[in-house]
C-alpha positions in Angstrom: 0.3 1.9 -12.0 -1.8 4.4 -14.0 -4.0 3.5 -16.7 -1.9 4.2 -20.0 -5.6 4.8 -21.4 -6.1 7.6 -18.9 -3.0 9.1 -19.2 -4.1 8.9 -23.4 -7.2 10.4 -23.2 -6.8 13.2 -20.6 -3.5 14.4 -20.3 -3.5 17.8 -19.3 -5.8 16.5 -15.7 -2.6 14.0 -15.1 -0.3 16.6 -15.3 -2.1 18.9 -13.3 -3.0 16.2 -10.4 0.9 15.3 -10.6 1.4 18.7 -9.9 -0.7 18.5 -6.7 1.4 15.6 -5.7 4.8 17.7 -6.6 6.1 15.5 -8.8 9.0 16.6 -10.6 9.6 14.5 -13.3 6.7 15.6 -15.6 8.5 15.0 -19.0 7.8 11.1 -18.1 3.9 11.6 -19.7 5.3 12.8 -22.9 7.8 9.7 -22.9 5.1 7.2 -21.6 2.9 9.1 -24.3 5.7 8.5 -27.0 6.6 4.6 -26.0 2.5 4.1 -26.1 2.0 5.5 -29.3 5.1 3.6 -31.0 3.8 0.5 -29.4 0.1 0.8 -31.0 2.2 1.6 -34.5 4.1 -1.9 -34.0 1.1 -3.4 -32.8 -1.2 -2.5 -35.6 2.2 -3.2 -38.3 2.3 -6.6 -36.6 -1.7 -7.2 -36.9 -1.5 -6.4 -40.4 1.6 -8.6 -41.3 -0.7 -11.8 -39.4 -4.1 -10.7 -41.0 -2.2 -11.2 -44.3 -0.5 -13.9 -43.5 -3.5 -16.0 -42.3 -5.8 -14.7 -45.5 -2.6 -16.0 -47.7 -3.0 -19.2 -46.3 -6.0 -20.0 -46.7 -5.3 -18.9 -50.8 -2.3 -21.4 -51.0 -4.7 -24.2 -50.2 -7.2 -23.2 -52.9 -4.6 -22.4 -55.3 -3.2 -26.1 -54.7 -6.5 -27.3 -55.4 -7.3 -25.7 -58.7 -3.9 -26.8 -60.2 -2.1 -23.2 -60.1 0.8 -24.5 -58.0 3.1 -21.6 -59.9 0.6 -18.8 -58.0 0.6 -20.9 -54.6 4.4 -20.7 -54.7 4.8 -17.4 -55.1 2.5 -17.0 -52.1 4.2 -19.1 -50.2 7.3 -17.4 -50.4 5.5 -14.4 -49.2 4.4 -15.8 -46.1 7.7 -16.9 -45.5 9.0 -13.9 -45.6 6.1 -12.4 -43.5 6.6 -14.5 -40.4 10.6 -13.2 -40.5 9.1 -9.9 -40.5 6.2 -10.9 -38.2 9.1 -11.9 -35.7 11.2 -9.4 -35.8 8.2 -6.8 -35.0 7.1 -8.9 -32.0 10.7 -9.3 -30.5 10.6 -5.3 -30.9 7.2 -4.8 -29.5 7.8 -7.2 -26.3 11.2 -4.4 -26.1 8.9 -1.2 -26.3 6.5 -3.1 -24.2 8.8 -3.2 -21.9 10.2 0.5 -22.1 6.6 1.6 -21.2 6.2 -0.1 -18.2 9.5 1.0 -16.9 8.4 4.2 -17.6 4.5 3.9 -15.6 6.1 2.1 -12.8 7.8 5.9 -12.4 4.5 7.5 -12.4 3.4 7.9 -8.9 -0.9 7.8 -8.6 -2.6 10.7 -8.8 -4.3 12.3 -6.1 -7.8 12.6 -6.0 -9.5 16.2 -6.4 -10.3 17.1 -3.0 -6.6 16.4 -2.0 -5.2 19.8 -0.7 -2.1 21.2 -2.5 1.2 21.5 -0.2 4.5 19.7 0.0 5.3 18.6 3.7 3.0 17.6 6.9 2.9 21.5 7.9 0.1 22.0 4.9 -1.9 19.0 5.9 -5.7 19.6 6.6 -7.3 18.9 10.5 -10.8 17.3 9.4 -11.5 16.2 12.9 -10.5 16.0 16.2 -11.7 14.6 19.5 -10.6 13.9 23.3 -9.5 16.4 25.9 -5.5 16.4 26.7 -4.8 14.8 29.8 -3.4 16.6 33.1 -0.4 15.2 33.9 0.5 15.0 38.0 4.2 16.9 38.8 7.1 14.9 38.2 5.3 12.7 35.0 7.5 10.9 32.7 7.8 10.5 28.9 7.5 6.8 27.9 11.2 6.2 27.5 11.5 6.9 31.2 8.5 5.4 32.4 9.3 2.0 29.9 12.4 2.0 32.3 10.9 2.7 35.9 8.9 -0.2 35.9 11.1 -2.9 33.4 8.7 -3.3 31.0 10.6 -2.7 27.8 14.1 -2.9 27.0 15.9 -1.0 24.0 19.5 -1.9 25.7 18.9 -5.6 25.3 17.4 -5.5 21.8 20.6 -3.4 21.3 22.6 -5.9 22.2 20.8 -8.5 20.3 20.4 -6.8 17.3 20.7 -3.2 17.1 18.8 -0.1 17.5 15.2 0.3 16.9 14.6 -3.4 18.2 13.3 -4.0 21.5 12.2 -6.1 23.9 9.1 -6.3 25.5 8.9 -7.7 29.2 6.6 -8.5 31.8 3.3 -6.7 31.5 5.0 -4.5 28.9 4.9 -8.2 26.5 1.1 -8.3 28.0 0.0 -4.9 27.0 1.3 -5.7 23.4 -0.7 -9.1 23.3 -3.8 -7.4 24.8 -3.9 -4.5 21.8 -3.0 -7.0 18.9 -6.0 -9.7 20.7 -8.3 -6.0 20.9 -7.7 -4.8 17.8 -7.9 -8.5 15.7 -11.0 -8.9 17.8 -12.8 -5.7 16.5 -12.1 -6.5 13.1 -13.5 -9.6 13.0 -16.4 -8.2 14.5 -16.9 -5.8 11.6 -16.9 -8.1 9.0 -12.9 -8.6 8.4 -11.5 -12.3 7.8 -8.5 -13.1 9.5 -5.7 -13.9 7.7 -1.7 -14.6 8.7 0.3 -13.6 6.2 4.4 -14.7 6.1 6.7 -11.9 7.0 8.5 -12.2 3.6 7.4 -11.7 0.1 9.4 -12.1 -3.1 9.5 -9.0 -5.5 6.7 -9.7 -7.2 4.6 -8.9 -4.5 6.2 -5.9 -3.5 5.9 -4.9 -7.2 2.3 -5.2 -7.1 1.4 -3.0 -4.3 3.9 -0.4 -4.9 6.8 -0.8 -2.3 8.7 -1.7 -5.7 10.8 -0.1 -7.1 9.6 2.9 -5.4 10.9 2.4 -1.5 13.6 -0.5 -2.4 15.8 1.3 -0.2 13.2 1.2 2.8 13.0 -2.6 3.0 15.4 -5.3 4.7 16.4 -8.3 2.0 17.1 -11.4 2.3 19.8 -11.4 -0.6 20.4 -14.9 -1.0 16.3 -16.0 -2.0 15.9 -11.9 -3.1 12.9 -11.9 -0.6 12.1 -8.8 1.1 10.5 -8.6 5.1 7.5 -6.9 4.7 6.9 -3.5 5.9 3.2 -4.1 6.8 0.9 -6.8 6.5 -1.0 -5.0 3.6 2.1 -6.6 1.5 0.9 -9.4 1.9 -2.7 -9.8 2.5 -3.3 -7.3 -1.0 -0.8 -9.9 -3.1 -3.2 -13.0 -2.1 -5.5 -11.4 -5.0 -2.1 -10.7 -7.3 -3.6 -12.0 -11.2 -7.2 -13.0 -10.3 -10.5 -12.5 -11.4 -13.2 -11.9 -8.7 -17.0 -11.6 -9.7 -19.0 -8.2 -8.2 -20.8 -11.4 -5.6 -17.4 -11.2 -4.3 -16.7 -7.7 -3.6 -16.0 -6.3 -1.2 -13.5 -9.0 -0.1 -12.3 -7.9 3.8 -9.2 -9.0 5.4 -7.4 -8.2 8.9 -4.0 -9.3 9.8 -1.3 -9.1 12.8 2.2 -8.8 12.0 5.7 -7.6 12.8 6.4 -5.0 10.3 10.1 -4.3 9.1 11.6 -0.7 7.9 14.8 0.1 7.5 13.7 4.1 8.9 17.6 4.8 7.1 18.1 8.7 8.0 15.4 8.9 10.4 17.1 9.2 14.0 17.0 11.9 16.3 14.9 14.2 19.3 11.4 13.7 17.6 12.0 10.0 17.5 13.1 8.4 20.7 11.9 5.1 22.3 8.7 3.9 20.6 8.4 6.9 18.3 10.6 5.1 15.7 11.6 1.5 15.2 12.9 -0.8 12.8 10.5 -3.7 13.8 6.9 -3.0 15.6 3.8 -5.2 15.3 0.6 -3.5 13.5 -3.2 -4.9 12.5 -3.7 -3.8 9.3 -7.3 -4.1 7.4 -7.6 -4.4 3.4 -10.5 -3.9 1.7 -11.2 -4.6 -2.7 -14.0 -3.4 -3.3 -16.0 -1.8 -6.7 -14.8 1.2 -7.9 -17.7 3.0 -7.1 -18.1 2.3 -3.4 -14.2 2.6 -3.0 -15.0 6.0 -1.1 -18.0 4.5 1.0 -15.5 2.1 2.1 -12.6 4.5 3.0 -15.1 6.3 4.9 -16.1 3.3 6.5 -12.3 2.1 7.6 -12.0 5.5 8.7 -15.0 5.0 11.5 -13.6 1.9 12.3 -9.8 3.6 13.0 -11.7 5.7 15.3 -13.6 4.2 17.3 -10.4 2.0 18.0 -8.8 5.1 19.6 -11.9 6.6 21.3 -12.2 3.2 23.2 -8.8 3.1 24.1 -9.7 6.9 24.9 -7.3 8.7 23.4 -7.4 12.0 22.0 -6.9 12.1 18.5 -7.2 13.9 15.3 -7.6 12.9 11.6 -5.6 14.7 9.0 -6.1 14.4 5.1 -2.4 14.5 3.7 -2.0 17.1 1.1 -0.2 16.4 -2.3 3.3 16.4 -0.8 3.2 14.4 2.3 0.9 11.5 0.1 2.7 8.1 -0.6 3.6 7.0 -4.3 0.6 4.7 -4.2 -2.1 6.7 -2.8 -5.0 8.8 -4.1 -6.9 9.6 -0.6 -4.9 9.5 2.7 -5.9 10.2 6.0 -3.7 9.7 9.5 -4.7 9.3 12.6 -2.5 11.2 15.1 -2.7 10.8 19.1 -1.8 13.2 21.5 1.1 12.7 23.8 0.5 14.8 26.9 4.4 13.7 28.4 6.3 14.6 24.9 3.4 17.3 24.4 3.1 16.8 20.7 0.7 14.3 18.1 1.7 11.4 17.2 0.9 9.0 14.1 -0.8 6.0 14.8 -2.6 5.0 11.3 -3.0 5.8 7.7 -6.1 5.1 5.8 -5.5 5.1 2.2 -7.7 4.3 -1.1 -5.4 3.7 -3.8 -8.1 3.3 -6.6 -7.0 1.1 -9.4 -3.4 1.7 -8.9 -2.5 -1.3 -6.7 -4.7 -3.5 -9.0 -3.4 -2.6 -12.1 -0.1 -3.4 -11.5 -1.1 -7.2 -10.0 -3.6 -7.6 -12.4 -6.7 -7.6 -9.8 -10.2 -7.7 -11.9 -13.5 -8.4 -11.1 -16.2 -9.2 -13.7 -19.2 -6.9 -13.2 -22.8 -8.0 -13.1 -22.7 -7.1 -17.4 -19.8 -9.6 -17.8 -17.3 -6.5 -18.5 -13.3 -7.6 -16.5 -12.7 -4.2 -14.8 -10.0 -3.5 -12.2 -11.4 -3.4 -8.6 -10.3 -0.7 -6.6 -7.8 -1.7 -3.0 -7.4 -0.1 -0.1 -5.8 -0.2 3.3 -5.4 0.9 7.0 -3.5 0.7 10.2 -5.9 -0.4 12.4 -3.6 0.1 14.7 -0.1 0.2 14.6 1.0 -0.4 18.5 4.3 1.4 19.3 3.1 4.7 19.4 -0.2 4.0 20.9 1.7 2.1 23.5 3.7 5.3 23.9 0.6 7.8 24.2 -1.4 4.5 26.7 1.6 5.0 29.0 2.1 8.8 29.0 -1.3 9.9 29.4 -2.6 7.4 31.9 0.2 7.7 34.2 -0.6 8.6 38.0 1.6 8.6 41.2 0.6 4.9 41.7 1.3 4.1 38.5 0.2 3.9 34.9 -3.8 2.7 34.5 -4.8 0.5 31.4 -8.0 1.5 29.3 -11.0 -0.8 30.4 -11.3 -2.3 27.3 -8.0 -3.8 27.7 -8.5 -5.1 31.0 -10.1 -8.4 30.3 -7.0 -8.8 27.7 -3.9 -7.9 29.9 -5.5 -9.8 33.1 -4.2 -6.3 35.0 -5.9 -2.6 35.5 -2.7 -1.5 36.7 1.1 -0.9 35.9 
């Protein structure tokens, strides 16, 4: 949630980084902007009201003392009818209150300035790239083949079991999943992340803090009955342990890495572009989460971006790093970059990650402070990555390294899977 002080003080830079992001409803500044400044007019009505009050009773109690009970009276009946007015202007500040931050939870965060403009994937900027595309042997097989030749997953039984878009994984194909997940906790750990396991459901608080709430209600399973929501990534979760506390700078940055199964509902989302493993309802997914100080929040995006990287060059596949333009950023975000991997078979990139700094947004809505080393609460900055998420890797792993013989696992992943071969 933006800073209603920010949006005060430097209005026509909101509108024009909302316009970056293509937001459409502009006319919600001017309403948050009107809702604010009624609710400083209450405030101040109501502050006045109290300061009387409380000077009036000190008076009464002198005025007892001296003998002028008539005077003290009088006063008193003042008061009286101060606190009726006194409670009237609170029950109708809590109500405007309230009609503002319906009104910021609308606002989406605004981008930061070297965000390029654009509205869809087509206008996203290529910052890097790296990896040469595999040569593929006659006859090769896209993964939803290949998952099939050798029985190692199986979208008719999850079908069966549940629906579409939830598989199972067999055999070496349940392996190769433990091996990445083991890999990618393992790395990290190794760079400094605690390992946390989060539940896979959250009440709507939580999902109100990070931003999945209201904004992508319709995107997320519920569990009606306790109004608990499965989580669409572990960053749910893991960002919500620091919901409505107060860290101290000693703290920062605070580092946290998590496996889960992620749930999305995808609803609209079927067709060519997303068969087998390029689109699911449930996948598992490390994700990393970093709070850090607000001036290092870039540092640290940089250095989760590094650590994304050097995931997929030793898994060794090609990849590329895009910085989403206005249009194709989330509600939350202010910096985004994806990580795409090549998929020689289906001959087209593929998303594996987002790396995201979401500045003070996340934190303002759960509350998340830190006092700084001159004893000023300020809000610490979040951010968060896939790190990675496996179905699409697990696509791109069994396309590009397959052979006549069969498909070879990355070295790294050896010692993991306890095979070198499918």
């Amino acid at each position: 949630m933006l800073e209603i002080s920010y949006i005060r003080d430097h209005k026509q830079d909101v509108l024009h980084r909302l316009g970056i992001k293509n937001f459409k409803a502009i006319h919600l500044v001017d309403e948050v902007l009107q809702a604010d400044a009624e609710r400083r007019k209450i405030q101040k009505s109501l502050d006045d009201i109290l300061a009387e009050s409380n000077q009036a009773a000190r008076e009464i109690g002198i005025l007892y003392k001296s003998g002028r009970v008539d005077e003290a009276g009088e006063l008193k009946a003042k008061t009286a009818e101060w606190k009726i007015q006194s409670k009237e202007l609170g029950e109708k500040l809590s109500e405007t209150e309230q009609r503002l931050n319906d009104l910021l939870v609308q606002l989406p965060n605004l981008p930061h300035p070297s965000v390029p403009k654009g509205f869809s994937a087509e206008h996203n900027e290529n910052v890097y790239q790296e990896g040469t595309f595999p040569q593929l042997h006659p006859g090769a097989m896209p993964h939803w083949d290949l998952i099939r030749k050798y029985d190692i997953i199986d979208f008719e039984l999850g079908n069966k079991v549940t629906g579409a878009g939830f598989p199972f994984y067999k055999g070496k194909g349940a392996k190769l999943q433990r091996a990445l997940i083991a890999f990618f906790l393992d790395s990290a750990v190794k760079a400094g992340y605690l390992e946390v396991q989060p539940p896979l459901m959250v009440n709507a608080d939580s999902g109100y803090g990070t931003g999945q709430l209201p904004d992508k209600d319709g995107q997320m399973y519920v569990v009606t009955e306790e109004n608990f929501y499965l989580i669409p990534t572990a960053e749910v979760p893991i960002t919500n342990i620091y919901r409505n506390v107060i860290l101290t700078a000693d703290d920062l940055p605070v580092k946290n890495v998590a496996y889960s199964s992620c749930f999305r509902r995808e609803a609209g989302s079927w067709g060519k572009d997303v068969r087998g493993l390029n689109r699911l309802h449930q996948f598992d997914k490390v994700e990393i989460v970093q709070i850090v100080h607000p001036e290092r929040s870039y540092e640290a995006l940089e250095e989760m971006r590094t650590h994304v990287a050097g995931l997929l060059q030793a898994l060794k596949l090609p990849f590329r790093i895009m910085k989403l333009c206005g249009g194709d950023m989330s509600f939350t975000s202010a910096l985004t970059y994806d990580f795409e991997v090549y998929s020689a078979a289906q001959e087209r990139w593929l998303e594996v990650s987002s790396v995201s700094n979401f500045e003070s947004f996340q934190s303002n809505r759960m509350k998340l402070r830190f006092k700084d080393q001159d004893g000023k609460t300020r809000l610490a900055h979040t951010l968060n990555g896939s790190a990675l998420a496996l179905p699409r890797v697990v696509a791109a792993l069994l396309e590009n390294n397959q052979t006549p013989e069969g498909i070879d696992i990355p070295e790294v992943l050896v010692g993991y899977a306890g095979f070198d071969m499918i």
